[in-house]
PAMI-964555 format. One line per 5 residues: number of its first residue (from 1); their letters; for each residue x, y, z of N, C-alpha, C. Coordinates in steps of 0.05 Angstrom, whole numbers, plus 32768, in hexadecimal, padded with zeros to 4 digits. Layout:
// PAMI-964555
NUM = a = X Y Z X Y Z X Y Z; ...
// end
This chain:
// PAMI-964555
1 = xxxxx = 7EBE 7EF6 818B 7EB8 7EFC 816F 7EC8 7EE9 815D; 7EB8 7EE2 8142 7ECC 7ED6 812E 7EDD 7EE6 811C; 7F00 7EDA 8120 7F07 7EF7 8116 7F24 7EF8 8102; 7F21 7F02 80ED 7F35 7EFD 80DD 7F48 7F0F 80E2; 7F66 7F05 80E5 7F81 7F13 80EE 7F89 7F18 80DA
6 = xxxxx = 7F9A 7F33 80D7 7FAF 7F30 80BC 7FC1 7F46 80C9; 7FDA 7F44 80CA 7FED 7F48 80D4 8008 7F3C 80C9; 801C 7F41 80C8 803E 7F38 80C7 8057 7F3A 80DB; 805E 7F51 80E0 8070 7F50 80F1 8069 7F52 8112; 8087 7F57 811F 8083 7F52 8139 8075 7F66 8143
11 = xxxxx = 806D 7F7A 813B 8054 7F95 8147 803B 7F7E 8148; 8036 7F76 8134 8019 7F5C 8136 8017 7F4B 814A; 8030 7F42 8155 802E 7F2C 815F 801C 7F2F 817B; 8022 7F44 818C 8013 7F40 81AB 7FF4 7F48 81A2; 7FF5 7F50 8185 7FCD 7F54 8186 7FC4 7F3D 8187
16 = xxxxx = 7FD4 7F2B 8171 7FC7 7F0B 816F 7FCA 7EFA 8181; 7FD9 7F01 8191 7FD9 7EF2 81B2 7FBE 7F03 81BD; 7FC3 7F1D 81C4 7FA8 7F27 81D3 7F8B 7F18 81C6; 7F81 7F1B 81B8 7F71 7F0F 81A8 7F65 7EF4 81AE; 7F7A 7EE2 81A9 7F77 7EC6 81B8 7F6C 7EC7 81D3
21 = xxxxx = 7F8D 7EDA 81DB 7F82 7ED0 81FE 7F64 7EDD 820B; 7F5F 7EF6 81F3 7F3C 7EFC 8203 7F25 7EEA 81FA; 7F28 7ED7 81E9 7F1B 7EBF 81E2 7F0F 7EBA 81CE; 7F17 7ED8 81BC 7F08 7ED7 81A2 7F0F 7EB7 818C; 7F03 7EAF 817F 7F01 7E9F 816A 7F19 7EB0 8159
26 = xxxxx = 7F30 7EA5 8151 7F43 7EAD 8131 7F37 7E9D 811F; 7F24 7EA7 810C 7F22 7E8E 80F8 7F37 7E88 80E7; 7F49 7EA0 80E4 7F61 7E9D 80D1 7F74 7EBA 80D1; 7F8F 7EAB 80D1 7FA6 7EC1 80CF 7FB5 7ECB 80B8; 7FAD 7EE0 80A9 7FB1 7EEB 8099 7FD5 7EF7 8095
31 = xxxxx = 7FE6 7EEB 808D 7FF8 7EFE 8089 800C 7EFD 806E; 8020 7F12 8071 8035 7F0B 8057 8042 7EF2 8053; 804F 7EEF 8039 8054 7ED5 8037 806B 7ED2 8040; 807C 7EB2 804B 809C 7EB5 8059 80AB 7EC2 803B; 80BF 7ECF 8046 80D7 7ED2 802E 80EE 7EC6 803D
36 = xxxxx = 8103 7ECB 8028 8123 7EC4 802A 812A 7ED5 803E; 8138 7ECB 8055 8146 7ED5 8067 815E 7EC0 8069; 8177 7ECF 8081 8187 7EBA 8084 819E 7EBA 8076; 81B7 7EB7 8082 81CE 7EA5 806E 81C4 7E90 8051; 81AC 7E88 805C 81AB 7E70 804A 8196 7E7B 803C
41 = xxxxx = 8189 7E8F 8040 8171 7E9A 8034 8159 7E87 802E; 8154 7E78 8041 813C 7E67 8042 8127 7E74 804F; 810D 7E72 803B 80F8 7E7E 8040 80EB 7E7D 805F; 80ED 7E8D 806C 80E5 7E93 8089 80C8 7EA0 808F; 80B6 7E95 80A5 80A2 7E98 80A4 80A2 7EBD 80B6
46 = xxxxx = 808D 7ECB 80AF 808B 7EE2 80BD 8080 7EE1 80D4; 8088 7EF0 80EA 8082 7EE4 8106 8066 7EE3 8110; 8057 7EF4 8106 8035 7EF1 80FF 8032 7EC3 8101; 8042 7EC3 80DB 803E 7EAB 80E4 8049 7E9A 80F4; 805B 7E9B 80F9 8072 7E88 8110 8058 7E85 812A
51 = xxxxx = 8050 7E9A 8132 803E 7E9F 814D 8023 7E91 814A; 8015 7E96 8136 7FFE 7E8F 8128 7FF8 7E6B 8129; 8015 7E61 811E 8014 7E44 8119 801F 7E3D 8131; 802E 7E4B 8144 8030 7E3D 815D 8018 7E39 8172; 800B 7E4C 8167 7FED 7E4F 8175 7FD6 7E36 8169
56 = xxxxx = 7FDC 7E2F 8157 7FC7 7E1F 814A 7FB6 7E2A 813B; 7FBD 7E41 812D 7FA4 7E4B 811C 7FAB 7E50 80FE; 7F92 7E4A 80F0 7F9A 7E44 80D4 7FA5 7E62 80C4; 7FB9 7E5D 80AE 7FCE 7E71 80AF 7FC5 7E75 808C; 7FC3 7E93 807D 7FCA 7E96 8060 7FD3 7EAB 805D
61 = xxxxx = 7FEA 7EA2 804E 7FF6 7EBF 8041 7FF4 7EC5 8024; 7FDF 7ECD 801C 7FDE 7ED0 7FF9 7FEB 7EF0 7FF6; 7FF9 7EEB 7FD5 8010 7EFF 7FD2 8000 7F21 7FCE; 7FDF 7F12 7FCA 7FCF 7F2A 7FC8 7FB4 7F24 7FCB; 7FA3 7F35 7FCF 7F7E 7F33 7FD3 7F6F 7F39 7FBA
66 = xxxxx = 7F82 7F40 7FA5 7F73 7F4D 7F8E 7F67 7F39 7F83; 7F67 7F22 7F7D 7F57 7F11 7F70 7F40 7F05 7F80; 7F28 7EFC 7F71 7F0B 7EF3 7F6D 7F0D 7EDD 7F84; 7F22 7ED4 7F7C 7F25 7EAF 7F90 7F28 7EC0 7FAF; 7F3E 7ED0 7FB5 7F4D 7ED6 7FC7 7F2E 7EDD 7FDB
71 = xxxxx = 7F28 7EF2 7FD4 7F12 7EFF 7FD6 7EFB 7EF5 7FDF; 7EF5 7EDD 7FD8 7EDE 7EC6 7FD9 7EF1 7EB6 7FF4; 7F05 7EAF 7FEC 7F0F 7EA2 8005 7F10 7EAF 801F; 7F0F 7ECE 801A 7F0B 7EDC 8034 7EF6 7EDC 8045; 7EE2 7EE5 8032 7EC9 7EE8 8037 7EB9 7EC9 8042
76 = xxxxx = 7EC2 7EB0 8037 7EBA 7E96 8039 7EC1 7E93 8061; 7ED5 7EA4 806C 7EDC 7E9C 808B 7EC2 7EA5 8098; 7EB4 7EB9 8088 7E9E 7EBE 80A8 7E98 7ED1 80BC; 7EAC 7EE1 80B9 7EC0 7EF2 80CD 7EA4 7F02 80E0; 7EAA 7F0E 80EE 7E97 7F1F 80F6 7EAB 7F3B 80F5
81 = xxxxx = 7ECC 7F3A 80F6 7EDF 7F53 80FB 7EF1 7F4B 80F3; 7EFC 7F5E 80E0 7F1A 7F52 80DB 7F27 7F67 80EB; 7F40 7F65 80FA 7F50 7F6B 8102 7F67 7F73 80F3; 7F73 7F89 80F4 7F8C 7F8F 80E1 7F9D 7F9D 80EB; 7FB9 7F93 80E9 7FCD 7FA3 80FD 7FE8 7FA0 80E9
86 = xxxxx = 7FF7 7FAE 80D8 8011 7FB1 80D0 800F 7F94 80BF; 7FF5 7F99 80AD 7FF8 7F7E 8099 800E 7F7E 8083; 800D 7F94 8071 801D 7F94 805D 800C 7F94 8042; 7FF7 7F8A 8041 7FEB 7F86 8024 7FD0 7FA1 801F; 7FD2 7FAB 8015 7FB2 7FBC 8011 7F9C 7FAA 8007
91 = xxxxx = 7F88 7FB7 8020 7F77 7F97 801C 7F59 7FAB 8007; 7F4C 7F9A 7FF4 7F36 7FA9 7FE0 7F20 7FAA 7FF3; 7F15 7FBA 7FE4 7EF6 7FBE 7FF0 7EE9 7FB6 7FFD; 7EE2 7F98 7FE4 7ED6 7F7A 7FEA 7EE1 7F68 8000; 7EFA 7F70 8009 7F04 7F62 8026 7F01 7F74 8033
96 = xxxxx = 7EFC 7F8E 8037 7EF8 7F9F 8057 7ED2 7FA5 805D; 7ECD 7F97 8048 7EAF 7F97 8049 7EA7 7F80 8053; 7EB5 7F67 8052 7EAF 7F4B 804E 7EA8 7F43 8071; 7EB5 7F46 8086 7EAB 7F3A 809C 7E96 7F5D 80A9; 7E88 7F4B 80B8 7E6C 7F55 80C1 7E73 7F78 80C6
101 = xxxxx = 7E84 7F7F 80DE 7E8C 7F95 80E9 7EA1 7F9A 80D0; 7EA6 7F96 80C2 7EC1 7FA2 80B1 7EDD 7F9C 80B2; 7EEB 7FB0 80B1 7F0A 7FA3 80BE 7F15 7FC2 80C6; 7F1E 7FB9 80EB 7F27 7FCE 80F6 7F44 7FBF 80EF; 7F58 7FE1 80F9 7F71 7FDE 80F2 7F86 7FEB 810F
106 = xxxxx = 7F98 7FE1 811C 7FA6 7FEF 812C 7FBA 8004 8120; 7FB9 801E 8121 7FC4 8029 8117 7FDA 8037 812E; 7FF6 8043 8122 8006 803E 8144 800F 8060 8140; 7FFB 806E 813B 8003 8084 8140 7FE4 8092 8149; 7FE7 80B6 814C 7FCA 80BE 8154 7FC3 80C7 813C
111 = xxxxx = 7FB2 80BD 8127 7FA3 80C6 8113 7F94 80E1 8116; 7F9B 80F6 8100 7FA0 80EA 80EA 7FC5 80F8 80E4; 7FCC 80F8 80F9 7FEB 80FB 80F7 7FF8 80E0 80F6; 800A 80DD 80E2 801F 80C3 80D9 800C 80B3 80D4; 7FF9 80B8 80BC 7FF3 809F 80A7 8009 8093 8099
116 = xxxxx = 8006 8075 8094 8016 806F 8083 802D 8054 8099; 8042 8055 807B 8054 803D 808A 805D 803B 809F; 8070 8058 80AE 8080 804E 80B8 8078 806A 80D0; 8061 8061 80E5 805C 807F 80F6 8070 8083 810B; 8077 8068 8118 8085 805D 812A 809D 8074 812C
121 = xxxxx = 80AF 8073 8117 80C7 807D 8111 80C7 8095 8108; 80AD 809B 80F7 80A6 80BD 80F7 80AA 80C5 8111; 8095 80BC 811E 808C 80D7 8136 80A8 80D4 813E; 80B2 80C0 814B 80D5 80C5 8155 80EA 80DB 814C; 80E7 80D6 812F 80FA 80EC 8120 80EA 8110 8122
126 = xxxxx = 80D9 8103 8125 80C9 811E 8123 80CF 8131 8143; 80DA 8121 814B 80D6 8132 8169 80B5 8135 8174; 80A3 8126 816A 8084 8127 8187 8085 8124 8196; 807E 8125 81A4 8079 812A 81C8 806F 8119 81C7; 8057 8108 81C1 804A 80EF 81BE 803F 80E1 81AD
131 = xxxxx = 803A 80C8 81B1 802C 80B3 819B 8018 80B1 81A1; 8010 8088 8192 8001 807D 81A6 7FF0 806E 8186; 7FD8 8060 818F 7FD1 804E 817A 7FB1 8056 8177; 7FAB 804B 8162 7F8E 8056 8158 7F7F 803E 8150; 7F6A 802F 815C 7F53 8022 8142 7F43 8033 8138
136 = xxxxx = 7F48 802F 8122 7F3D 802C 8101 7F2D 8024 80F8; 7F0E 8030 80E9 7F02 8016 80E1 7F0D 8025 80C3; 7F18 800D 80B9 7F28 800E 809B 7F18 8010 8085; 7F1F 8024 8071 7F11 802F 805A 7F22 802C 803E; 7F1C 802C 8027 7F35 802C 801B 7F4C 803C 801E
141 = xxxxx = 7F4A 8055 802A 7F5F 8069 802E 7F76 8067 8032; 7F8F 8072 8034 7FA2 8064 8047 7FA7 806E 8064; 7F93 805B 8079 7F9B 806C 808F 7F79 807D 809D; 7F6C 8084 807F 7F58 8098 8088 7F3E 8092 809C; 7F35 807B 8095 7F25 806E 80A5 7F19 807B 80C0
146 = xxxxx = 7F04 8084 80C9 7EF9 808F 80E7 7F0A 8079 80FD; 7F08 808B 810C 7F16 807F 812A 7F03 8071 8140; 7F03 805E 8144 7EF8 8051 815E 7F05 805D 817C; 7F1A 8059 8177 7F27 805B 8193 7F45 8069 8197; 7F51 8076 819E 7F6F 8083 819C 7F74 807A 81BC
151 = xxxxx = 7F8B 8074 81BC 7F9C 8073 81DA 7FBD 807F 81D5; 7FC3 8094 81E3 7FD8 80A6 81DA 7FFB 809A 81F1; 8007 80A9 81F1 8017 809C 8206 8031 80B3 81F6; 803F 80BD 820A 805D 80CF 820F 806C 80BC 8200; 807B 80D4 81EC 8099 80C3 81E2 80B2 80C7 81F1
156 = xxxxx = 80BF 80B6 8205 80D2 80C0 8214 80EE 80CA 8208; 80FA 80DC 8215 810A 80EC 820E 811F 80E0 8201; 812E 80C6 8208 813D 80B6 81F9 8131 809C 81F1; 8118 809E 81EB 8107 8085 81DF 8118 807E 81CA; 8119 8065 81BB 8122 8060 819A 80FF 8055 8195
161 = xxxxx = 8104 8055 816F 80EB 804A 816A 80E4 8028 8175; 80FB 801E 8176 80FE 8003 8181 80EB 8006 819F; 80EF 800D 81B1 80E4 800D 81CE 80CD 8019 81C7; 80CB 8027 81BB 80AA 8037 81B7 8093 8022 81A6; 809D 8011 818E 8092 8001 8189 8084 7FEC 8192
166 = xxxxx = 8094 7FDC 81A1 8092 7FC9 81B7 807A 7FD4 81CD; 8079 7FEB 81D2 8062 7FF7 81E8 8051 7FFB 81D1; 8053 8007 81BC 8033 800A 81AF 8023 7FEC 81A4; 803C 7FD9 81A0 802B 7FBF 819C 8022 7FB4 81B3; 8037 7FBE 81C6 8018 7FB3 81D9 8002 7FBF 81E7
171 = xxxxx = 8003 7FDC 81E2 7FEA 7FF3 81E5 7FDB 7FED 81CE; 7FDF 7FE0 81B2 7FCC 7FDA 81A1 7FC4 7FC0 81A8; 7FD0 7FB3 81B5 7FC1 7F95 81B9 7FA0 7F94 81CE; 7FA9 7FAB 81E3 7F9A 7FB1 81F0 7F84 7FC6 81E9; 7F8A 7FCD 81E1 7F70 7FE0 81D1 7F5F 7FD2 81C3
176 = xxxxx = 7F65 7FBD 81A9 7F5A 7FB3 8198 7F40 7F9C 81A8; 7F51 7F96 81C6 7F39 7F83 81CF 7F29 7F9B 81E0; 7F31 7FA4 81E4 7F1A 7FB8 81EC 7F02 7FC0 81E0; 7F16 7FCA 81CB 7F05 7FD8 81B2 7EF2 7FBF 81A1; 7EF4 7FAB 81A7 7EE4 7F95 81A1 7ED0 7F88 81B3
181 = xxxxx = 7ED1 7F8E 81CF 7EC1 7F88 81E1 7EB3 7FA5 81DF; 7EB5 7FBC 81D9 7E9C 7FDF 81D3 7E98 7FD7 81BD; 7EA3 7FC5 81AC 7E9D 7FCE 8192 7E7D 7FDD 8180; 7E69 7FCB 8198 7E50 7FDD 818E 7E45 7FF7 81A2; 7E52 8002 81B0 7E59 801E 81B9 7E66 8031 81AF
186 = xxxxx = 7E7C 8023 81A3 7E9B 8036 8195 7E85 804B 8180; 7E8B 8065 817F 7E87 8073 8170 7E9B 807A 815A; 7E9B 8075 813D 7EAF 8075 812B 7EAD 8094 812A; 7EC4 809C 8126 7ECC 80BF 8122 7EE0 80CA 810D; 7ECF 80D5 80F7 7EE3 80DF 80E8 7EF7 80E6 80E7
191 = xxxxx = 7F0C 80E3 80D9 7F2C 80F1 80E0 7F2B 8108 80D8; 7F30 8120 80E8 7F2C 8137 80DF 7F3E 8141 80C9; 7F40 8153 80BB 7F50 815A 80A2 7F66 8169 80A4; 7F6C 817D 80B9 7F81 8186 80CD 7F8C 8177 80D6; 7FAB 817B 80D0 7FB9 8168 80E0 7FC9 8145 80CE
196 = xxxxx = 7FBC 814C 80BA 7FC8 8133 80B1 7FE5 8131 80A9; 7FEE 811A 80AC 8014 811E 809F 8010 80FB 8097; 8028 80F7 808B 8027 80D9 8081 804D 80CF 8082; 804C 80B8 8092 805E 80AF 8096 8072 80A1 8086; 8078 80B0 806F 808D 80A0 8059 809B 8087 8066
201 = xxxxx = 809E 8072 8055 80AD 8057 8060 80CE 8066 8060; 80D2 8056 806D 80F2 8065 8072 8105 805B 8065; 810F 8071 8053 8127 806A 8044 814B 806E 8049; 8152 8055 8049 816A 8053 8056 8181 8069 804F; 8179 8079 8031 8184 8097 8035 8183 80AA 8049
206 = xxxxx = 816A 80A8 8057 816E 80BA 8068 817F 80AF 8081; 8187 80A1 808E 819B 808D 809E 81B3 8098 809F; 81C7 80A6 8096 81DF 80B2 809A 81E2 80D3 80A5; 81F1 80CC 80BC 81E5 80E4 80CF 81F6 80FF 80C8; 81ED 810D 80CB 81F8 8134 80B7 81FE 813B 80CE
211 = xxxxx = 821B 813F 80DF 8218 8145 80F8 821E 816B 80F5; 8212 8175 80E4 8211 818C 80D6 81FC 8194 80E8; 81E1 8184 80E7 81CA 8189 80F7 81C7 818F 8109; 81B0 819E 8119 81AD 81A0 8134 81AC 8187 8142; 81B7 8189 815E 81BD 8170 8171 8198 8165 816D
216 = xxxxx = 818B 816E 8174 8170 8164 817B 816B 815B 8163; 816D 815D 8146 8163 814E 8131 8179 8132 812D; 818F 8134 8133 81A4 8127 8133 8191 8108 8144; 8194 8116 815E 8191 80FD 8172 816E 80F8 8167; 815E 80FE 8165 813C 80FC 815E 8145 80E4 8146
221 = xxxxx = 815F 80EB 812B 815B 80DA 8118 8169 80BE 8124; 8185 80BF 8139 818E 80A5 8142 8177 8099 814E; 8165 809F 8169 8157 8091 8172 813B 8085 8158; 813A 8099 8149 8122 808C 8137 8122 8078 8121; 813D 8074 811E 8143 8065 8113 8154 8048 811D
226 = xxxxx = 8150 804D 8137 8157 8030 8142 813F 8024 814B; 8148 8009 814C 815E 7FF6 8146 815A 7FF6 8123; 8147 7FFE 8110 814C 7FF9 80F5 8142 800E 80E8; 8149 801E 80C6 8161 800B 80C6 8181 8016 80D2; 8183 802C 80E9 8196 802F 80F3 81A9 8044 80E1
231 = xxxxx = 81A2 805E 80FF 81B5 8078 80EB 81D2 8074 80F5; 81E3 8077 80D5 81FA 8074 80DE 8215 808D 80D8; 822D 8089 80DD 823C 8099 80DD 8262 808D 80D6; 826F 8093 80C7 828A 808E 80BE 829A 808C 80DD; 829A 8079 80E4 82B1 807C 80FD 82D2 806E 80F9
236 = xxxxx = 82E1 8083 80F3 82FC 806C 80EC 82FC 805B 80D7; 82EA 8062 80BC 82ED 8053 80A9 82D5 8045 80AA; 82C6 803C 80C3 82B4 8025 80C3 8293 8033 80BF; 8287 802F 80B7 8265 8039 80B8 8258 8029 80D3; 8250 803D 80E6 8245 8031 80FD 8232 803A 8101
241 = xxxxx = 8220 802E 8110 8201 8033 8117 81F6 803C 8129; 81F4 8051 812B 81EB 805E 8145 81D0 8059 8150; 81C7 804E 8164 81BA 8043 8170 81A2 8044 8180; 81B7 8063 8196 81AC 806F 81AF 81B9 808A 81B1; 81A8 8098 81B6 81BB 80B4 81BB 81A6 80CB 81CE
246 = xxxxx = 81B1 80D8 81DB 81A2 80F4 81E8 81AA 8109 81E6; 81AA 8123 81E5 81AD 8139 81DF 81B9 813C 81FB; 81D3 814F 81F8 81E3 8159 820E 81F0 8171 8203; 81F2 8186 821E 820A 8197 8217 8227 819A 820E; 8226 81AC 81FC 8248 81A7 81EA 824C 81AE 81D0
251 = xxxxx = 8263 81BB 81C9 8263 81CA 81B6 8277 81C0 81A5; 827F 81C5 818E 829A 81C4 817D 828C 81BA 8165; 82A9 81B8 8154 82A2 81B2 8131 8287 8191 8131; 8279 8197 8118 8269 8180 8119 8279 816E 8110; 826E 8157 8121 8285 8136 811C 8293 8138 8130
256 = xxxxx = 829E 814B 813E 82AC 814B 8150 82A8 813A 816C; 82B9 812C 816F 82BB 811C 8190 82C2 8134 81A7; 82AB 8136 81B1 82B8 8147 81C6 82B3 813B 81E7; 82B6 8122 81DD 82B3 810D 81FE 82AB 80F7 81F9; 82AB 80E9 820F 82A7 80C9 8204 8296 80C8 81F4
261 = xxxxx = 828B 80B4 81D2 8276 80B4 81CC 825E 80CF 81C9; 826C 80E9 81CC 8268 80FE 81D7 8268 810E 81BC; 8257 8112 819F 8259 8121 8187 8253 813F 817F; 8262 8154 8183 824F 816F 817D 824B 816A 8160; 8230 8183 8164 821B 8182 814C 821F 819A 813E
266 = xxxxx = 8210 81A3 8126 8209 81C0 8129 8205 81D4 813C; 81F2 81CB 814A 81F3 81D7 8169 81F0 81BB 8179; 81FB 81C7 8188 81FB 81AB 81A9 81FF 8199 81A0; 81FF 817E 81B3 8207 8161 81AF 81FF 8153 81B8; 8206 813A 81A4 81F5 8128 81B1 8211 810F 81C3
271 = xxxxx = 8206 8101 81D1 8207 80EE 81D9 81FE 80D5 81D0; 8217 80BF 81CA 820A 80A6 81B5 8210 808D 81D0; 81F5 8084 81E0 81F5 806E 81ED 81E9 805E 81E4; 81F6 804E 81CC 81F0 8034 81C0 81FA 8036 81A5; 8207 8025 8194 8215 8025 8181 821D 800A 8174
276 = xxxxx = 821F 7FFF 8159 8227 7FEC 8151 823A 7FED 813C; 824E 7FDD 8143 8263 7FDA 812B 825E 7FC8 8118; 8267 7FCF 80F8 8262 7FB2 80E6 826B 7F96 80F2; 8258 7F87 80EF 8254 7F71 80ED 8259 7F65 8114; 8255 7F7E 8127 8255 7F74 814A 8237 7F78 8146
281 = xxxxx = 8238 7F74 8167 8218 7F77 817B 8213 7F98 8187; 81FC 7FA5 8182 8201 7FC0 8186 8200 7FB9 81A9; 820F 7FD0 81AF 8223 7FD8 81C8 8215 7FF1 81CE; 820D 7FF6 81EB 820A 8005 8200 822A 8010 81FD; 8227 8034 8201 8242 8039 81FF 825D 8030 820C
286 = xxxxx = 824F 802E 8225 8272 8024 8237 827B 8006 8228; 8268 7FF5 8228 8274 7FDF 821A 827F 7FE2 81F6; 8273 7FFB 81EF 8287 8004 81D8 8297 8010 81D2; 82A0 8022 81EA 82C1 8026 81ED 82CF 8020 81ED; 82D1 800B 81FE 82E0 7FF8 8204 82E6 7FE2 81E3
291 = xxxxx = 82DE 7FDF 81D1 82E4 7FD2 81C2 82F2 7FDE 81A8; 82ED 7FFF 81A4 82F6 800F 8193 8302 802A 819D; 831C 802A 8189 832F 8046 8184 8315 805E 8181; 8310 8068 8195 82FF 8082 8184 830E 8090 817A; 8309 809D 815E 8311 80B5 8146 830D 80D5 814F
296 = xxxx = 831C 80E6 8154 8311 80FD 8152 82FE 8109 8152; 82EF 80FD 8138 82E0 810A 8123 82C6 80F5 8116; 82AA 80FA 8115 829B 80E4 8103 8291 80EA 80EB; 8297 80DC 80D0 828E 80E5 80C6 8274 80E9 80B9
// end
């Protein structure tokens, strides 16, 4: 099929490899524009494009779709499908109407639970039992669109959103060619109205850990928030990032060290295997012992 990509970060990247390698035609790769990154803050391309232009395929990032030109330039590729996976821009009408089939979307949770920015790191914090990714054929809604296809998959017990990510991009890479080789079998299916929740983007207020809380919400928010943007905690003066953690037996004041790396909670405790200090490399615990005075107490 001829098929317009739009995508940005590294969740995008293995769809627009899958894609290629099943032989579809990219007429063009849609993504955000580079910004400032860096010491030097020189505008850096988003890995959408880095991948895109290493591939050989023609690359645009307009800052928006809302205008007449943009719109015409979309529609001028031809498309027969646009493809959409963690673009960033809300695309109008006149572009999800514009190629033949419409524009499906990988969505990385089970619709219609965790619409929205950030599902990845919901369901984590949330404590679910499982994920998994959804095509979309995309409506204006956010999210609402009928379902083509769902593929689900277990969130493991000390998953972070980091490792869970990495498997749904590539459970959505694989779906999407699937779901494009049925595509005239796929039966589109309403999202039912039960059940919906929406995944607020995550605000780095919530990131400092209340070890007031129960152990299980404690460790649900460290793992869901790693690797970004990373729940942290007062250790010895320093703000550090907790990483990795599992729920273990153990009692005493919250903040309290009651064994290596070892924190009681409100109730029970957790265990922190993985951790970063300002301005090091985050550390698997034994190699973070070894480099710091543990405190008593965290605050």
């Amino acid at each position: 099929m001829r098929i317009v990509f739009m995508g940005t970060p590294d969740f995008s990247v293995p769809v627009l490899e899958a894609l290629v390698e099943a032989g579809h035609e990219i007429a063009c790769v849609y993504c955000q524009p580079p910004r400032p990154a860096g010491r030097g803050k020189k505008d850096r391309p988003t890995p959408v494009q880095a991948r895109a232009e290493a591939l050989g395929l023609p690359v645009r990032h307009p800052a928006s779709l809302k205008s007449p030109e943009a719109q015409a330039e979309f529609a001028a590729l031809g498309a027969d499908v646009g493809v959409v996976v963690a673009y960033g821009l809300i695309l109008p009408q006149a572009v999800l109407d514009a190629p033949e089939h419409g524009c499906l979307n990988i969505h990385a949770s089970l619709l219609p639970r965790w619409r929205g920015a950030a599902p990845i790191h919901r369901a984590v914090m949330a404590g679910d039992d499982e994920t998994g990714v959804c095509i979309m054929q995309m409506e204006a809604g956010l999210d609402t669109g009928p379902v083509l296809m769902c593929r689900s998959t277990p969130i493991g017990a000390e998953e972070t959103t980091g490792a869970l990510h990495d498997r749904l991009s590539l459970m959505g890479a694989e779906a999407i060619v699937e779901a494009l080789e049925r595509l005239g079998e796929l039966t589109p299916e309403p999202q039912p109205e039960a059940g919906v929740t929406y995944a607020a983007k995550i605000d780095k207020a919530e990131a400092r850990i209340d070890w007031s809380r129960p152990a299980q919400e404690v460790d649900r928010l460290i793992r869901g928030l790693s690797p970004f943007p990373g729940a942290w905690c007062e250790m010895a003066g320093e703000r550090v990032k907790l990483l990795g953690s599992k729920v273990v037996a153990g009692e005493g004041a919250p903040g309290t060290m009651i064994g290596p790396l070892t924190v009681a909670c409100g109730t029970g405790a957790v265990a922190i295997t993985r951790a970063q200090r300002p301005g090091k490399r985050a550390m698997d615990a034994g190699e973070f012992l070894r480099g710091v005075e543990m405190p008593e107490r965290l605050g």
